[in-house]
C-alpha positions as CSV (number, residue, x, y, z in Angstrom):
1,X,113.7,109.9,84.2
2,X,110.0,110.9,83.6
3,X,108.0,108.6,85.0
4,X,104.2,107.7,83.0
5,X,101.6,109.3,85.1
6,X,97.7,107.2,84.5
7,X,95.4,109.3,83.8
8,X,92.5,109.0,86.2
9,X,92.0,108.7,90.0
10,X,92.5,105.6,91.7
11,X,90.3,103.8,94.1
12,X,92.1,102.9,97.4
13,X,90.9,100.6,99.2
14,X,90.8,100.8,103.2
15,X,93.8,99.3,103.9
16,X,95.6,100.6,101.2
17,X,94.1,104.1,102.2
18,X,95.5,103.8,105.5
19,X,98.9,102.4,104.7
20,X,99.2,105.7,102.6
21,X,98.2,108.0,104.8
22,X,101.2,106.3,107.4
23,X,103.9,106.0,104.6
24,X,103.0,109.8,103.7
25,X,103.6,111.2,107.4
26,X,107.7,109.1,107.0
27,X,110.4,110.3,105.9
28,X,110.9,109.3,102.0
29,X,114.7,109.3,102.2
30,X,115.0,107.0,104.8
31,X,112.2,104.5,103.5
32,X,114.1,104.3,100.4
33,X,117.4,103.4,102.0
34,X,115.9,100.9,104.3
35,X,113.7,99.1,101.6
36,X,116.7,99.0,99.1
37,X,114.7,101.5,96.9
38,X,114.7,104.8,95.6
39,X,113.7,108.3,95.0
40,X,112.1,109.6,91.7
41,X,111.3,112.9,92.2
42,X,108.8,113.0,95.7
43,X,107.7,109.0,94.4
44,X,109.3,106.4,95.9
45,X,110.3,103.1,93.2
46,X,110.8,99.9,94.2
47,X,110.3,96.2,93.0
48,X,108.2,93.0,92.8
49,X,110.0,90.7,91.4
50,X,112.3,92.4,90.0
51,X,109.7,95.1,87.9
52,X,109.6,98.6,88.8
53,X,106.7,99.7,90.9
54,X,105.8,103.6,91.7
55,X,104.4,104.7,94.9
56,X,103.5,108.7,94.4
57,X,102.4,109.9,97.8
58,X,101.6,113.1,96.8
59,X,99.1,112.5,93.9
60,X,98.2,109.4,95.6
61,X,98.7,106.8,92.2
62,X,100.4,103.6,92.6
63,X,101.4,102.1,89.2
64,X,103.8,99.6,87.5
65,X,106.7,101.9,85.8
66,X,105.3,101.3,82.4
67,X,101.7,103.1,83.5
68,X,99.8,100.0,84.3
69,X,97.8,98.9,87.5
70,X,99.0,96.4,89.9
71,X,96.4,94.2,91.3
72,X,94.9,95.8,95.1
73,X,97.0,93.0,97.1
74,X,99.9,93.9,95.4
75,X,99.5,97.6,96.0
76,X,99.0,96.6,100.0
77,X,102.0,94.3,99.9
78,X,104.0,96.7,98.6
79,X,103.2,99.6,101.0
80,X,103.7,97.0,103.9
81,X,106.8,95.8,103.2
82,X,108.0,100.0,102.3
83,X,106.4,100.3,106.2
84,X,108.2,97.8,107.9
85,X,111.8,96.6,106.4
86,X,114.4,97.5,108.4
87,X,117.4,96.3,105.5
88,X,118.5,93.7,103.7
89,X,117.5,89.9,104.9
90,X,119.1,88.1,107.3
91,X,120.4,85.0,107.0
92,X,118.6,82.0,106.9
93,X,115.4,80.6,106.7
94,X,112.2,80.0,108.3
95,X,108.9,78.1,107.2
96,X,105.6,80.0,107.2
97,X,104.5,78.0,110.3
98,X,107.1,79.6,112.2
99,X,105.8,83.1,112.0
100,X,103.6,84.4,114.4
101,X,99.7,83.0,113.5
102,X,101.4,80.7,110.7
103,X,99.8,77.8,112.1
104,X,96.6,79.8,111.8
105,X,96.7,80.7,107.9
106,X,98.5,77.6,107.0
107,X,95.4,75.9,105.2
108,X,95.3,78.9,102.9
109,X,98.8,78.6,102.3
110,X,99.0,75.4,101.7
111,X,96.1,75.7,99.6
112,X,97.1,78.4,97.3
113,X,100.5,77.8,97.3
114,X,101.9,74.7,97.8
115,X,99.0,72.5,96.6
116,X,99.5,74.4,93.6
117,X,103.0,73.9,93.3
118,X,103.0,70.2,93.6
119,X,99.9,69.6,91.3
120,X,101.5,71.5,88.5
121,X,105.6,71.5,89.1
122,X,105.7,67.7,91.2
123,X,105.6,65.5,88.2
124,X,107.7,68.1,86.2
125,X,110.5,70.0,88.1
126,X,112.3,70.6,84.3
127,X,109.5,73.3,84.0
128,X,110.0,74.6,87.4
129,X,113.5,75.5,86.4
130,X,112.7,76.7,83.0
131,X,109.8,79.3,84.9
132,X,112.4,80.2,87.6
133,X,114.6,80.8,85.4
134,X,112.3,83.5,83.2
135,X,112.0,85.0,86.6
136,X,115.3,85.6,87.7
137,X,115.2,83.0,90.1
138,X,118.7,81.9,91.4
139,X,118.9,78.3,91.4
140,X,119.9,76.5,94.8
141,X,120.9,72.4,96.1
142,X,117.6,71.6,97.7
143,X,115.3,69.4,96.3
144,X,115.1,68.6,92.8
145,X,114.0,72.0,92.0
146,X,115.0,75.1,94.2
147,X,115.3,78.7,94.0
148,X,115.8,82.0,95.6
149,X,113.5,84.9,94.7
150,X,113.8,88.6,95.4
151,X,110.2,89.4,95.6
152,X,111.5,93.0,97.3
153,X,114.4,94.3,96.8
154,X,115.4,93.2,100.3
155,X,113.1,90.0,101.0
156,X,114.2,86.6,100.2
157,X,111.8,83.9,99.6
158,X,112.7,80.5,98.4
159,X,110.7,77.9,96.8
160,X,111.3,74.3,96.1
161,X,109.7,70.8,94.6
162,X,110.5,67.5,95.3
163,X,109.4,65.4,92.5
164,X,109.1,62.4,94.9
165,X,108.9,58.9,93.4
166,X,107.2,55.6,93.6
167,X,106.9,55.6,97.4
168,X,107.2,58.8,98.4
169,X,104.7,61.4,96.8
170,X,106.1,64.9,95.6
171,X,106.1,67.5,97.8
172,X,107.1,71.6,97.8
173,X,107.8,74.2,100.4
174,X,108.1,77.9,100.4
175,X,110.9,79.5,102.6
176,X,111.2,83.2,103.8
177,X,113.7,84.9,105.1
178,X,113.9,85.5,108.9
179,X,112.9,89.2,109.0
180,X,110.1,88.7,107.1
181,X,107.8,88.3,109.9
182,X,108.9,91.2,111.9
183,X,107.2,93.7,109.2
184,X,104.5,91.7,107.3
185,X,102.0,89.4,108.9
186,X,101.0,85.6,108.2
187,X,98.1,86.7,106.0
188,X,100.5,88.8,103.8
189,X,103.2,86.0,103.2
190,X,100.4,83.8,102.3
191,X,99.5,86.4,99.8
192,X,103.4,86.6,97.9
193,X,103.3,82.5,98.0
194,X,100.3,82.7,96.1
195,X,101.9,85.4,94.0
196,X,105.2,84.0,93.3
197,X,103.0,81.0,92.3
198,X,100.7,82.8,90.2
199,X,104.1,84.2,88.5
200,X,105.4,80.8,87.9
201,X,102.7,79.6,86.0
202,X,102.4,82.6,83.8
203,X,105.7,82.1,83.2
204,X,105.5,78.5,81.4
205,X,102.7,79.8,78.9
């Protein structure tokens, strides 16, 4: 398959620049197999959230498979995660505090994820489901509103809304899987919460 090439020369920023040049001096083959992605020609395609993303090292374009532009901290997500998975997720679960400096990002967590999440899905975990749902979320028995997300092809992150009642207030959480940590830092998980909520209200427009 021919993949759409944009037509002008992207802008890298620093970190992106460097996570390039690192990804570049690896061996494609085997980032591919470990990330769950694969080869198109010398680009390597994987996914957010289930749509296709293209990292071309060689012409040094990163692009959604229709031609577009990610945002920049999607483009650094996504060359992160390609550096650092090891294989599919293991089992389980652990809270963002748990990773190493969790406790030290929590507030912007908290703040631009699950602050978000109650205000708009605590009072209404119908359109939680229905948003999920749009995003190939798999629903799960936790809380009153719960599903798993493949925001890589082999990372697992869960979210979930209780809708609370007259005593106790709503609440939400955002799980990741366990390996999670050992190839992206506390800063970037912050970053997919605030994406995979981001998603989930673009989704109930």
């Amino acid at each position: 398959m021919a993949l759409p090439l944009p037509e002008f020369k992207e802008s890298f920023s620093p970190a992106v620049e460097e996570a390039m040049s690192k990804l570049g001096g690896m061996d494609r083959h085997e980032v591919a197999a470990r990330s769950g992605s694969r080869l198109e020609g010398e680009s390597i395609v994987t996914e957010v959230m289930g749509r296709e993303i293209v990292i071309d090292l060689d012409k040094r374009r990163i692009f959604w498979s229709d031609g577009s532009y990610p945002p920049p901290d999607i483009k650094v997500l996504t060359l992160h995660y390609l550096l650092g998975v090891r294989g599919p997720p293991l089992p389980g679960w652990k809270s963002f505090r748990e990773f190493e400096s969790g406790s030290l990002y929590y507030p912007v967590f908290h703040s631009r994820a699950l602050a978000r999440l109650v205000s708009r899905f605590g009072s209404d975990p119908i359109s939680l489901k229905k948003a999920a749902a749009r995003l190939g979320g798999v629903p799960v028995e936790r809380g009153d509103a719960s599903f798993d997300f493949m925001f890589f092809p082999n990372m697992l992150v869960n979210v979930t809304v209780w809708a609370g009642d007259e005593e106790v207030p709503p609440s939400a959480n955002i799980l990741f899987d366990p390996s999670a940590g050992e190839y992206l830092g506390a800063e970037d998980l912050a970053h997919i919460a605030e994406n995979i909520v981001d998603m989930l209200f673009e989704a109930c427009q």
